[in-house]
C-alpha positions, -999 to +999 in steps of 0.1 A: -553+766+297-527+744+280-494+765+277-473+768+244-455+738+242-435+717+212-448+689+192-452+657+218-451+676+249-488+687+251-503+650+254-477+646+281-489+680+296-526+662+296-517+629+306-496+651+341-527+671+344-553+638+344-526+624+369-532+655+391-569+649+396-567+613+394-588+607+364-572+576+357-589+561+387-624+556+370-607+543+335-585+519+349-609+504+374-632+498+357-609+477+331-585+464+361-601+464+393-567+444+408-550+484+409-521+474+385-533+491+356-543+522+377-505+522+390-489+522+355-508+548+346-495+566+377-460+556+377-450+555+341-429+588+325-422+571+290-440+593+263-444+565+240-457+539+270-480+568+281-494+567+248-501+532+249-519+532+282-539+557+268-546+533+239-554+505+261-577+524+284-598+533+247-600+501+238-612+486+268-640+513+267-646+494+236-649+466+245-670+476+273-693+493+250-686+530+265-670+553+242-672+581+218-664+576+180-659+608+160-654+607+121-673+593+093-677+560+070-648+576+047-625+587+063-629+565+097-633+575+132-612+583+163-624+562+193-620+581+226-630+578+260-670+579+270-688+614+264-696+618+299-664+617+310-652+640+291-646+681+303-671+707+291-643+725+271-640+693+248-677+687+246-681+724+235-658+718+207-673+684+193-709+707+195-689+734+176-672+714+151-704+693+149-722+722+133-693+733+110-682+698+094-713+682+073-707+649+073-696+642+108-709+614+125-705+607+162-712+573+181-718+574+219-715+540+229-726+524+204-754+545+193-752+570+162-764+604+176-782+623+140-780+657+135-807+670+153-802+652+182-787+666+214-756+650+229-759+629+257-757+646+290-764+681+273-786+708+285 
């Protein structure tokens, strides 16, 4: 459960609790197989560098042709990390929210997932 914490502090509370069961292992290997970018993510502190690894591990998913993309032609989309990787609480929420906005469209790497369709890796 993520505690009560100011503006800024929860993504570092994530980004100590992906450290903890080295989640960054899968991302940044598969971008950076040499181990650098794995110990960045590991050794940096900086909010605002965390943030940027963060980007960097996105957008090589992108590039790589694994991600999720969340939004609509409109507005635009949020690009984040592949749908299998993600935990069940966050996948319950996209299902939830799925059902609640109208217009939202979701991408799984690369393929647009309609309405009626379930998301990958569901039940």
């Amino acid at each position: 459960m993520i505690p009560h914490l100011r503006r800024g502090k929860k993504f570092d509370w994530l980004y100590d609790q992906w450290l903890e069961i080295d989640a960054f292992r899968e991302f940044a290997n598969e971008l950076d197989p040499s181990g650098a970018l794995l110990m960045e993510c590991r050794n940096c502190t900086n909010h605002e560098e965390r943030a940027a690894i963060v980007c960097v591990l996105t957008a090589g998913g992108v590039v790589l042709g694994q991600y999720t993309a969340i939004g609509d032609k409109n507005g635009g989309y949020f690009l984040l990390p592949q749908l299998k990787k993600w935990s069940p609480w966050a996948r319950q929420e996209l299902e939830k929210q799925r059902g609640r906005l109208e217009h939202l469209e979701i991408w799984v790497d690369g393929e647009l997932i309609r309405d009626a369709q379930p998301l990958p890796g569901s039940a």
